[in-house]
N, C-alpha and C positions, 0 to 999 in steps of 0.2 A: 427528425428531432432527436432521436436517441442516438445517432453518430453525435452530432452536435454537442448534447449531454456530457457523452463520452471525452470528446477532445476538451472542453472544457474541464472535465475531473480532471485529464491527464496531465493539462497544463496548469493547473490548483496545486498537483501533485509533485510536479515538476517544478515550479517555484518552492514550495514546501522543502523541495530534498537539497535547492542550491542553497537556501537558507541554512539549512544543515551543514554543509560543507564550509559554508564561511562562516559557521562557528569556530570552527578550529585557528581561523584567522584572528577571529575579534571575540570579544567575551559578548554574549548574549543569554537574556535569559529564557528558560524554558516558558513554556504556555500552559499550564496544568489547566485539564477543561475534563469536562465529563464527557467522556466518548463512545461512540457505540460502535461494538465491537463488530456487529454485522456488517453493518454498510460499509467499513473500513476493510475487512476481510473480504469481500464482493468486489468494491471497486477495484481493491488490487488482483483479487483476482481478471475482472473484465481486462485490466492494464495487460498484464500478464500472460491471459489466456490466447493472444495472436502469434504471442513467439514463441511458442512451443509445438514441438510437432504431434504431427498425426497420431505418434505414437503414446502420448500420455492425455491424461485427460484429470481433469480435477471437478471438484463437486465436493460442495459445502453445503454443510445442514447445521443453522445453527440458531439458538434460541434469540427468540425478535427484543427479549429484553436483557442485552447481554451490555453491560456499560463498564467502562474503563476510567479508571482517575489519571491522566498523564498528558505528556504533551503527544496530541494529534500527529505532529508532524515524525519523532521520533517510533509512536509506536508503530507507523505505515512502513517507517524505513527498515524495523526491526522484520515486516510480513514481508516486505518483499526482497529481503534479503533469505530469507528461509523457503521463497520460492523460486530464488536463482540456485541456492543452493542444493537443495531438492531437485531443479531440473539438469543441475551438473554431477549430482551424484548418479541421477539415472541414466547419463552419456547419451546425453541429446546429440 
């Protein structure tokens, strides 16, 4: 059940980011939603945490009532851009 869970966020996430991309195509507007900042920082991390090696390891501790105003889709692309980055500045 939790693989399952899993591929499903990823492909939620995955339509989310191509959505992104063809904005630059076509005018769309943003989603402004209340968003919680854990689960959005978790899931990307779970996405995340397979392609990285042995050698780094990550671990978050973060408050259960932590919420955001923005669009869902943008702020994910913003984490997991700061965890590619993060993992190429540590020369994976």
């Amino acid at each position: 059940y939790h693989y399952a869970h899993s591929i499903y966020d990823a492909g939620t996430q995955a339509r989310n980011v191509i959505d992104r991309l063809l904005t630059f195509s076509r005018a769309q507007d943003h989603k402004i939603d209340c968003v919680d900042a854990c689960d959005l920082i978790e899931n990307s991390i779970n996405l995340m945490r397979p392609g990285l090696s042995s050698n780094i390891s990550v671990h978050f501790s973060g408050d259960e009532h932590s919420f955001l105003q923005g669009d869902k889709t943008l702020i994910a692309q913003a984490i997991m851009n700061l965890f590619v980055n993060a993992r190429d500045a540590i020369g994976e």
